[in-house]
N, C-alpha and C positions, 0 to 999 in steps of 0.2 A: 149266091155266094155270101151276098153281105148279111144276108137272111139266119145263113148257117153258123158265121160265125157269131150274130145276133144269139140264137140258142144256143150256142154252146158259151156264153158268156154268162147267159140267163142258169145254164144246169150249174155253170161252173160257182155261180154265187148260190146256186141252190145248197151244191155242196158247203161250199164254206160255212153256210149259215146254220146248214143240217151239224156239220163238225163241231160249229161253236154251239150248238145247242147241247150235243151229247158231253160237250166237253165241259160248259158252264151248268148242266142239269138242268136247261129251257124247256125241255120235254115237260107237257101236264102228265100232275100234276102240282109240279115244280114251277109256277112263276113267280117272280119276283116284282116288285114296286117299290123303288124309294122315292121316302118325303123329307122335303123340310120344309121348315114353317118361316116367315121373314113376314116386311110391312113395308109402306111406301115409303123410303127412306133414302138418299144417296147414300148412307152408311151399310146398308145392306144389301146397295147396288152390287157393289166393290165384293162383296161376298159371296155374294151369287155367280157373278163371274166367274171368283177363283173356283168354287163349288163346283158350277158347270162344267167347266177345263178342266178339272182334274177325275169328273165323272167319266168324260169320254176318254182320256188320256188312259183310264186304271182297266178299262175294258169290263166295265161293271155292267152283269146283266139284267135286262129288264129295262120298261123306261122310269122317267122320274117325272114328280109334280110338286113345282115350288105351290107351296100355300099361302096365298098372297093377303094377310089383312090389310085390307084401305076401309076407310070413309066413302062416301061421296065424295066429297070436297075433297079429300084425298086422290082421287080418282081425276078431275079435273085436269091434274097438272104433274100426274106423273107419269114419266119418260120409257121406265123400265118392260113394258109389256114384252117386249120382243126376248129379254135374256135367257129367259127361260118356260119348258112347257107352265103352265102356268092354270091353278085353278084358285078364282077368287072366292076368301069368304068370308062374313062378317069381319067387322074391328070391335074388339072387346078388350081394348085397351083402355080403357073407360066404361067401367061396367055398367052393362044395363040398367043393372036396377039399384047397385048401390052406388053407382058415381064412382067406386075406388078406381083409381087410375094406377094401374098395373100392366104392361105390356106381355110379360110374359103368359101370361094365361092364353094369348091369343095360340098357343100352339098346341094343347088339348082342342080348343076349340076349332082350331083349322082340322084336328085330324077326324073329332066326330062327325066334321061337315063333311070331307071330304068320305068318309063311312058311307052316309046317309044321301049324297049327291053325286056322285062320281060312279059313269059306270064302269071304271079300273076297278072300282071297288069291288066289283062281281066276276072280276074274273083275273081272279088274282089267287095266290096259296101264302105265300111270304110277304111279309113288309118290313123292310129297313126304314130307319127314322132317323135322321142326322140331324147335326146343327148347321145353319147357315155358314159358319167360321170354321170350316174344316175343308181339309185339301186328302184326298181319298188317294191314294198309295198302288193298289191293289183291290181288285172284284172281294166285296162282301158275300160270302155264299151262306144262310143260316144255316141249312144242315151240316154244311164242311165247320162249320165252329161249335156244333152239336147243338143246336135249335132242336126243339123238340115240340107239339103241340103240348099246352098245359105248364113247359120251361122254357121261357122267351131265352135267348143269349142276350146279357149287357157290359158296359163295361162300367168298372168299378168306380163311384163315387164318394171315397172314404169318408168324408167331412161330413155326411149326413149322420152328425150324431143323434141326433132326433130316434134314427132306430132303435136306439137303445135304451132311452130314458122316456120319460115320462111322457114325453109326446106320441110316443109310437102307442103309449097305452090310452091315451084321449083321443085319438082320431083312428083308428082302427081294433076290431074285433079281435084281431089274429096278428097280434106285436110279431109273434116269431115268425112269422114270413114275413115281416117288413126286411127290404134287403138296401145295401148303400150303391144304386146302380143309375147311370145316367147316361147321356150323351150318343152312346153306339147301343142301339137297339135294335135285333131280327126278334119277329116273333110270327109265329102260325098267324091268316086273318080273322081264323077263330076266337084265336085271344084276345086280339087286337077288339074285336065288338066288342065282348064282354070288359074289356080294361076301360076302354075309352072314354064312354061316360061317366066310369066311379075318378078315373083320373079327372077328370072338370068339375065335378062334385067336391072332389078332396081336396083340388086347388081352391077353390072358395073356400071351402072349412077352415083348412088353416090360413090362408090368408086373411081371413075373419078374425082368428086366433090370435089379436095383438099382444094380452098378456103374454104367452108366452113365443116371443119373436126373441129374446134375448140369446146373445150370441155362446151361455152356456149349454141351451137346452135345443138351439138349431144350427150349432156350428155357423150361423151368419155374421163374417166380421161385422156387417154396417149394421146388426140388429134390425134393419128392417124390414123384414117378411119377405127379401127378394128372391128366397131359392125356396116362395113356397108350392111353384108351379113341380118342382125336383120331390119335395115331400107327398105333393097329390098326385104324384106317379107312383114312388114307392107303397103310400098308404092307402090308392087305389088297388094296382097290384095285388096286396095283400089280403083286402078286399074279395079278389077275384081268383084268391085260391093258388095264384100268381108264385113260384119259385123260380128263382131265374140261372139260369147260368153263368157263371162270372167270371171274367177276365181282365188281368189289368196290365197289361205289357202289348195288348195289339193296338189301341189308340194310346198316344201319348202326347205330353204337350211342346214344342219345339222349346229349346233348351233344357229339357230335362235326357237323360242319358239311358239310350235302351237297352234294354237286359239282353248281356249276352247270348247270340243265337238267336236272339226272334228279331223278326222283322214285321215292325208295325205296318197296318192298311191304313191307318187314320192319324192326322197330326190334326188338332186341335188348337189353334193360336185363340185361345182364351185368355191366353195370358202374356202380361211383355215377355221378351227374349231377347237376348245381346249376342254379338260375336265379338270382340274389341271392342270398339269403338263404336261402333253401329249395332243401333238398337230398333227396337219395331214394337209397338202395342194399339191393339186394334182404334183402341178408346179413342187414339188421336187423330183419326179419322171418320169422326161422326159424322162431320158435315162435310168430308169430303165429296167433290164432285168429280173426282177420276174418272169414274168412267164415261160423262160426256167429255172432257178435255181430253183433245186430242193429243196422243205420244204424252201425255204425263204416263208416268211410271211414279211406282212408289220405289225409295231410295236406294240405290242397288248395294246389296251387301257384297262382303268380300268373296273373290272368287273360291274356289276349293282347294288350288295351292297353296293358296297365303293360310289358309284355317288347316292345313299339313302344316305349315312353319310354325305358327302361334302355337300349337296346344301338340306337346310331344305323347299324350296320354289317347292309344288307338279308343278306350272307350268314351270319354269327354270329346273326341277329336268327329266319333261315329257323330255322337248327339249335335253337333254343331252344324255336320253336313246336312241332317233331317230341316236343320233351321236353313238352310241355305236353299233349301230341296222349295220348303214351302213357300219362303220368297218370293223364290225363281218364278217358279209356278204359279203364283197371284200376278206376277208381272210378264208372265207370257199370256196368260189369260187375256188381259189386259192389251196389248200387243192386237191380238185377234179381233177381240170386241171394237175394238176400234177400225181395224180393216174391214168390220162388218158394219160398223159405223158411215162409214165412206170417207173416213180420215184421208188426208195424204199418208203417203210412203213417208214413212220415220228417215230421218236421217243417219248415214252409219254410224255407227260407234262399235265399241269394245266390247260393251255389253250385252247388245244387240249380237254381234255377232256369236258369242257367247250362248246366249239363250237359242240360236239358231243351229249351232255345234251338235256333231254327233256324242261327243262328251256329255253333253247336256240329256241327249237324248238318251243317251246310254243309263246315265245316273236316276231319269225317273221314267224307265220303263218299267210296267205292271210287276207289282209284287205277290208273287204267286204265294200261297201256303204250304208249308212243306206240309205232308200227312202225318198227323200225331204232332204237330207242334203249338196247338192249342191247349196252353195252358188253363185251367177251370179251377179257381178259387174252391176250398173246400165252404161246405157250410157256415156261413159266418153266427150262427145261431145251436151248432150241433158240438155241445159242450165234449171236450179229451174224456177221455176214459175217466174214470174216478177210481183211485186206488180207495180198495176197503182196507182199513185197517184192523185187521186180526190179529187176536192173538196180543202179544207185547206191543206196545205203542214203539214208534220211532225215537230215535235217541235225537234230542235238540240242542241245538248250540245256540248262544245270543248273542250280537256283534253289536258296539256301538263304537261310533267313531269320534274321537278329540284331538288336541293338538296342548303344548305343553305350556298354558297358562294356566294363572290361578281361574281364569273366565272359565275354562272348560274344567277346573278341578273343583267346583263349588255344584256343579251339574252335576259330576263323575260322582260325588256323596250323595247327591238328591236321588241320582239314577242306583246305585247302588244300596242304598236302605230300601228305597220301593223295590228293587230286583229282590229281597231278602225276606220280603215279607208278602211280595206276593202271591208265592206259589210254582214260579214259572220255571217248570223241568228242564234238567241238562244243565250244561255249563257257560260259562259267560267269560267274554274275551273284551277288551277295552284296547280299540286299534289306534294306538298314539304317535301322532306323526310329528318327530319331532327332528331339527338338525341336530348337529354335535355341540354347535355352541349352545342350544337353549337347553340339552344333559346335564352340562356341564353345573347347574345353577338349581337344576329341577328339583325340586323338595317333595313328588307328589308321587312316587314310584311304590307306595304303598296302599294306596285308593282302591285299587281296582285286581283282578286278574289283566296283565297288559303285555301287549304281541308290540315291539318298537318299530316304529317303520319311517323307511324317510322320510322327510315332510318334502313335500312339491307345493306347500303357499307358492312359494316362489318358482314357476315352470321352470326345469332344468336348461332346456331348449330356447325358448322363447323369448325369459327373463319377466312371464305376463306375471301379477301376483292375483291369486285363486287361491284362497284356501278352502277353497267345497271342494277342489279337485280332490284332497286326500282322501276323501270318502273312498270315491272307487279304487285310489289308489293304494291305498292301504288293505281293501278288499281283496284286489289280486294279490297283492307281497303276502297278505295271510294264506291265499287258498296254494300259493305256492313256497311256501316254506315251515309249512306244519302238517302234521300227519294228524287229518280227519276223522273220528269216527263217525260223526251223526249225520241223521240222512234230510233232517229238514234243518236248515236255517234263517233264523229271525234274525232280520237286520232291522234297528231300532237309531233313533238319534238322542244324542246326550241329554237336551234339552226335554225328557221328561220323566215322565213318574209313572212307573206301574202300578194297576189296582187291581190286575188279576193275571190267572198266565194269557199267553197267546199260544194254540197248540193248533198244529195243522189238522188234526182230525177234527177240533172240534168247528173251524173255521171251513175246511172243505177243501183244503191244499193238496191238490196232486203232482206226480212228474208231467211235466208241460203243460201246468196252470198251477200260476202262482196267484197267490191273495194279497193285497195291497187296502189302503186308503184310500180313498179320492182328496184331488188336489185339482178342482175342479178349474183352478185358474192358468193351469197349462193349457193355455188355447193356443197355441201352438201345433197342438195334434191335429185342428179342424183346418187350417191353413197350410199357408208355401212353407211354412217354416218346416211341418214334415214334410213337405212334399220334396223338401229341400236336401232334407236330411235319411232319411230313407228311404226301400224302394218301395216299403209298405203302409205306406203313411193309414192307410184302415185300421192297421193293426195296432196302433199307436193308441196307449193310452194312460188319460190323466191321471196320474198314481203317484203315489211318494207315504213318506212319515213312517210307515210301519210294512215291512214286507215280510212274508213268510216263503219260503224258494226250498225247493227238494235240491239239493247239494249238486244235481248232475245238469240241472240247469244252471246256476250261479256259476258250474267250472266253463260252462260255454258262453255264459253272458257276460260276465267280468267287465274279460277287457271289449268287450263291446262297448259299455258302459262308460268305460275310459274314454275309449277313442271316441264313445259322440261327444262326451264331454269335452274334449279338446275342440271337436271339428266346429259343435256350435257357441263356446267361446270365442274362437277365430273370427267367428262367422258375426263380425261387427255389425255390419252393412243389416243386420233383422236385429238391432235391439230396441225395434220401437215398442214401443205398448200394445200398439194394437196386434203387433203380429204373437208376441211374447207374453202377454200379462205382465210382463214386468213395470210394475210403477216407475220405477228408477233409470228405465231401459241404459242399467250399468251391464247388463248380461249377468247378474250375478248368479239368474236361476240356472245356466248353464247345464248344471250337475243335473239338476230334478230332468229338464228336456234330455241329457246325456243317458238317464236313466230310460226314460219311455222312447227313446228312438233306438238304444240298442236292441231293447226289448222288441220293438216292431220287427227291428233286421231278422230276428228269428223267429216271428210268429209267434211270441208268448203273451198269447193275452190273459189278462189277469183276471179272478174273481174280484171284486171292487165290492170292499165292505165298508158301510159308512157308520156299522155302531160300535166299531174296535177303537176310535180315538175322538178323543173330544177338546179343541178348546177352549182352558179356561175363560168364561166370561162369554160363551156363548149359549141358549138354551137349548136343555138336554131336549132328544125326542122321549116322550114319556115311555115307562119301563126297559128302558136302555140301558144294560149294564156298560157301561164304557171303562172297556180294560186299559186305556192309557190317557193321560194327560199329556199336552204339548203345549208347554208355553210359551213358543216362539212370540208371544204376539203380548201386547201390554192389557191388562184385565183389572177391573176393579169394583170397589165391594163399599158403597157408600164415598167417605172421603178418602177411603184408602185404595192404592195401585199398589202394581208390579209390574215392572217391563225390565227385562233379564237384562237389558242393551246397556239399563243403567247402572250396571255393577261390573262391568266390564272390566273396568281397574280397581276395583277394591277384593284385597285379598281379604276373602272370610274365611281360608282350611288355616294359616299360616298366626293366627291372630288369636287365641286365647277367647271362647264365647262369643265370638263376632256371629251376627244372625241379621236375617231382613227383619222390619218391622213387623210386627206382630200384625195379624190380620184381623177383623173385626171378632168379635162372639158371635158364635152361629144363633142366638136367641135375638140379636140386634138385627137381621135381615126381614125382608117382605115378608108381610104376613098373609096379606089380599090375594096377592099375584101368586099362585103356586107354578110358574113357571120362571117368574124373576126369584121366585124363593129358591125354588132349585138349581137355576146357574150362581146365585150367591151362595149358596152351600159346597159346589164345585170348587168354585173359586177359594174358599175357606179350606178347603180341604187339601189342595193344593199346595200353597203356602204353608200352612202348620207341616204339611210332610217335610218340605223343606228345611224346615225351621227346627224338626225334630232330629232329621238327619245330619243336620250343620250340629245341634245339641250333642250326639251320641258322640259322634267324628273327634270334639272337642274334649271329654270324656274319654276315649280310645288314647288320646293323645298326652294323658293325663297331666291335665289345665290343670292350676287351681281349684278348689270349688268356688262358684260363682260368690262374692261377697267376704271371702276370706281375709287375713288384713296382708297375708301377702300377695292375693291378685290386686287389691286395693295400693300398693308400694308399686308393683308392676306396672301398676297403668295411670298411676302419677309420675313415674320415671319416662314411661313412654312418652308424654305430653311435654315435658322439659327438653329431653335429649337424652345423649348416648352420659355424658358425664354422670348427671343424676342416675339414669339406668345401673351404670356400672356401681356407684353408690349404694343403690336398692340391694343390687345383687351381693355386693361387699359383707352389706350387712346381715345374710343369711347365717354368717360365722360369727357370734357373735366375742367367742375366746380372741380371735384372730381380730378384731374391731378394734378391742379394748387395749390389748399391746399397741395397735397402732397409736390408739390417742394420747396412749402414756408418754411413748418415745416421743410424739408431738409437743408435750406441754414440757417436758423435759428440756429440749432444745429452744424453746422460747425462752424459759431462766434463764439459761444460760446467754443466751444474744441480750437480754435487758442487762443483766449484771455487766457482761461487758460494752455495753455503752454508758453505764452509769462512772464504771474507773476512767473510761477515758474524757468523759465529760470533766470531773475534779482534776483530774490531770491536766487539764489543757488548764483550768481556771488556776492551778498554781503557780503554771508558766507564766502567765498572763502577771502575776502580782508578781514576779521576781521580776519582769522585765521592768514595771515602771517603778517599781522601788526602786532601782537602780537610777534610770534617768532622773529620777528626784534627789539621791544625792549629789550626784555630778553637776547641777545645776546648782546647787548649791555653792561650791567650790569656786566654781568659779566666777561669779558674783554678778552684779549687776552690769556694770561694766561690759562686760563678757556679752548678756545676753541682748544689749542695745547694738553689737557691730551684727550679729546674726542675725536682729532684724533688718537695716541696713543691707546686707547681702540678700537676704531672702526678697526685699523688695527692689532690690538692681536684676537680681538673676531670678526671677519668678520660675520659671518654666525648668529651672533647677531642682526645686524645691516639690515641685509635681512629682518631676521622676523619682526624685530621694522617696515619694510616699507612695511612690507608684511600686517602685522594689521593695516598702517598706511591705504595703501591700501583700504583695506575689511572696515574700517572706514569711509573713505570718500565715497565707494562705496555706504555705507547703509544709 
């Protein structure tokens, strides 16, 4: 009996296994093997654990083999043998033969070992390659995600700008199958040989490659070569004929928010993550020894009701549970290793009880694939359609944007002499963001062709002050309150000068590929800050100063445009430098990141031309027509500058001849250098436009002629005051002058004459009054005037008074 139900236990798991084979594709010659690669480390103990626990929990088939690099000495006195299947292989964390101490490379190197020593290696079809730091969701299957031999499946890693510049062309033959792909990788074992070696190869190359480590030319914030193990995978790869398939919604990082409808297999804590109050980042657990301490747990985060209360938004609210999910799951891991440890029984708690809960269970049971829900990145190298243009060119419009000061109205003349002279087809619109009170006052409504719109310096909403907001904002108020004809639009900034047209044909602008600049210092595209900001952060990119946009893209990106503009203005918490470029980290570039993260939300990547605009005061590349100047930036030309910033308050349209200083003779520059001779003739060239277009503007305005003697009265009146001025002006009449001085000197005879009668007048009174008292005194004799002295020295203070009225009498 006991026999029978012995076999029938045996057949019954025969079935299960035979089921989960036909169900998971275990049939040859469909096997599968995942790797990751790790080192003797308590930090990577912790990792492996959650790794392992989440392998068995997702029902992923095939077995696995951690890739263990130690030392000897390493070896000594490490604990970890038992966590996992385990094959050891060199440490070339410290390079053989050049000393560089770099760890990452140890995981080409564990997987060519593992190629070369491992007999999984031979009997195997597929290999998955993970990271140590990942918590697995759901069975990886490479054909169910469309693996193909000759097209590994990966997931995407936008930040390798490397692919695209200069680097992809020094370290590989075949730049256009460099691809931005990392982390989750299935590929045929086929491939895998042929990758494996040019991958270890490549990671020397560029790790070698210190000149160019710099964080514009390999997206690495810290500049130092550490994601060069990520480039000698792509540049191997490429190497090996290598196209892959790409995906970027099935691994994700915990706190970032999954695209509706998919359900990621892979969370990635690479990076911190927060829910409230409680945060978690790998870093701070390097030298953790969790997993020998017994019942340590790492910090338990909030349950899943309380992250229903905190966040009312079901997509922010999804993304918060994945962070809970992955947690849980390092700390159940954890939990186990330690029962296998020989730990005591934990003590109860909440949490404990919790992670033992069918709720729990429920929430990270296996995440199956729906069929067709593999999303596959299109070619990131397989340029839009290119419209030809035949026949009549497209009709163009040119936008620039200002605000209603003399600062923006001294640019408004510079920009519009160069618009007039250079060539550039279609019509020109000047988007002026102005309120009601600065109209009111506005002197400058003749400058330009000009669309009013309201000024947002000041956010309506917020109360933040931004004036780059207008840009976008002004751009939507135009495309929705004007009727359109042209099919291509240049969008241009005030602050420059044109020196030829900008035309989409001749540039190479199509509908869904737009032409731009580079603005190389938005590193923000290679970082959290796109990651942060949209879903595409790959498709983000550095561009600004001059765009050229087919009219049916600009009416769908707009307020794209606006709105990141808002979001990463908000978004305070990222204005440091290193995430932003921002020197200032005021967020001011807001608008420029608001521009390339709308752009990514819809996939419009740009042609990126770097000979359509040139910095004064930087050197040209030789035979470079550069169709624009932008003088945002201060330039100078021997003893002499220009920095726009310092004329900020001085009105030159308003002012009669007002101009910057003159800029050197182009016969006074470098003679030796013909490359310092050429940015000093830029730079000349520059200025005089300026300085011609402030000339003409002045003349329009009909000044004076310079030197005349009534600009010369003008601008000696100016220097006094408004009195003088008014003077100056008085005297243009001169009929009307001369009646005034007449009436003047008129009225003065006549005030001298009458003070001259009442002067003799008073002096006649004056002799009749003491004529008098001298007869009187007379009269009455000596006598008489001996008792009045007498009296006068008994009653002294009599006699005051008598002369005190005597006084106040004659005064009156």
């Amino acid at each position: 009996m006991e026999m029978r139900w012995g076999l029938m236990t045996v057949i019954v798991a025969a079935l299960v296994v035979s089921g989960m084979a036909d169900e998971s594709g275990q049939r040859a010659p469909y096997r599968i093997h995942t790797l990751f690669s790790v080192e003797c480390q308590n930090y990577f103990d912790w990792q492996t654990v959650g790794l392992m626990h989440s392998f068995k929990k997702s029902g992923q088939p095939g077995p696995i083999t951690r890739l263990l690099s130690c030392t000897d000495e390493e070896m000594k006195n490490y604990r970890g043998m038992n966590l996992a299947p385990t094959l050891r292989v060199p440490s070339w964390s410290r390079h053989p033969k050049t000393a560089d101490w770099y760890p990452a490379i140890n995981k080409p190197v564990g997987v060519l070992h593992w190629l070369q020593h491992s007999e999984d290696a031979k009997n195997v079809d597929w290999v998955v390659i993970l990271d140590a730091d990942m918590i697995i969701r759901g069975p990886i299957i490479p054909w169910e995600l469309g693996a193909e031999i000759g097209r590994p499946f990966a997931a995407h890693y936008g930040y390798l700008v490397g692919c695209d510049n200069l680097l992809v062309r020094l370290h590989t033959k075949h730049p256009e199958l460099c691809d931005k792909v990392g982390g989750l990788l299935a590929m045929h074992i086929h491939d895998l040989r042929v990758l494996a070696p040019l991958w270890l190869s490549k990671t020397e190359e560029v790790r070698q490659d210190t000149p160019h480590w710099t964080t514009n030319i390999t997206g690495d914030v810290y500049g130092k070569g550490w994601i060069s193990e990520m480039y000698g995978y792509s540049f191997g790869a490429a190497e090996a004929g290598l196209k892959h398939k790409i995906n970027d919604d099935l691994m994700i990082y915990p706190g970032y928010v999954p695209r509706e409808g998919v359900e990621p297999v892979l969370l990635h804590y690479g990076l911190p993550f927060s829910i409230g109050n409680w945060s978690f980042t790998k870093l701070g657990h390097h030298e953790d020894n969790i997993v020998y301490d017994c019942n340590r747990l790492f910090p338990e985060p909030p349950y899943p009701r309380e992250v229903k209360m905190i966040e009312p938004d079901q997509y922010k609210r999804r993304g918060l549970l994945l962070s809970l999910e992955c947690m849980n799951t390092l700390n159940e891991g954890l939990i186990l290793r330690h029962a296998e440890n020989g730990c005591p029984k934990p003590k109860w708690s909440k949490y404990l009880s919790f992670l033992k809960s069918k709720t729990f269970m429920e929430l990270t049971k296996p995440k199956l694939l729906a069929p067709g829900s593999v999303h596959i990145l299109p070619d990131q190298h397989q340029p839009p359609p290119v419209d030809e243009f035949k026949g009549t060119y497209p009709k163009i419009h040119t936008l620039f944007s200002t605000e209603c000061t003399t600062y923006f109205d001294w640019q408004t003349v510079g920009f519009m002499h160069s618009f007039r002279l250079s060539g550039q087809p279609g019509n020109i619109t000047r988007l002026l963001s102005c309120t009601d009170e600065d109209l009111k006052n506005y002197k400058g409504h003749d400058l330009a062709p000009t669309h009013y719109v309201p000024s947002m310096s000041r956010h309506p909403l917020t109360g933040d002050w931004y004036p780059a907001i207008n840009k976008p904002a002004a751009v939507v108020h135009w495309l929705h309150h004007t009727n359109i004809d042209a099919e291509y639009i240049v969008i241009l900034d005030a602050d420059m000068i044109l020196r030829g047209p900008i035309t989409p044909w001749e540039f190479k602008a199509a509908q869904g590929r737009p032409v731009s600049t580079p603005y190389d210092y938005l590193v923000g595209c290679d970082n959290d800050l796109a990651r942060l900001h949209t879903r595409n952060p790959e498709a983000c990119d550095k561009v600004g100063g001059v765009i050229i946009m087919h009219i049916e893209d600009l009416r769908k990106f707009a307020m794209y445009w606006l709105l990141k503009t808002q979001e990463v203005r908000a978004d305070k918490e990222h204005y440091r430098k290193e995430l932003t470029g921002d020197i200032y980290e005021s967020g001011w570039i807001s608008e420029m990141y608001g521009y390339s993260f709308g752009a990514a939300e819809l996939n419009l990547r740009h042609i990126i031309n770097k000979d359509i605009l040139i910095y004064p005061g930087y050197v040209p590349e030789p035979g470079v027509d550069y169709r624009v100047f932008h003088y945002g930036l201060e330039f100078k030309v021997g003893n002499w500058s220009f920095d726009k910033a310092n004329w900020r308050n001085t009105d030159l349209i308003n002012k009669c001849w007002a101009k910057f200083p003159d800029p050197p003779n182009p016969s006074t520059v470098h003679q030796t250098d013909n490359d310092l001779r050429q940015r000093d003739l830029l730079s000349i060239e520059c200025g005089q436009k300026l300085n011609e277009a402030l000339f003409l503007h002045h003349k329009r305005r009909n000044c004076p002629e310079p030197g005349s003697e009534t600009t010369e009265k003008i601008s000696a009146s100016r220097k006094v005051g408004n009195f003088e001025t008014k003077q100056a002006q008085e005297s243009n009449d001169s009929t009307g002058s001369s009646e005034s001085e007449g009436r003047f000197s008129t009225l003065k005879l006549w005030v001298i004459a009458l003070w001259l009668i009442s002067g003799v007048g008073f002096l006649v009174v004056m002799l009749l009054v003491f004529s008098t008292r001298k007869v009187r005194g007379t009269i009455r004799g000596k006598g008489y005037r001996n008792k009045r002295r007498t009296s006068y020295s008994n009653a002294g203070f009599l006699d005051t008074s008598d002369r005190d009225r005597y006084v106040r009498n004659t005064e009156t």
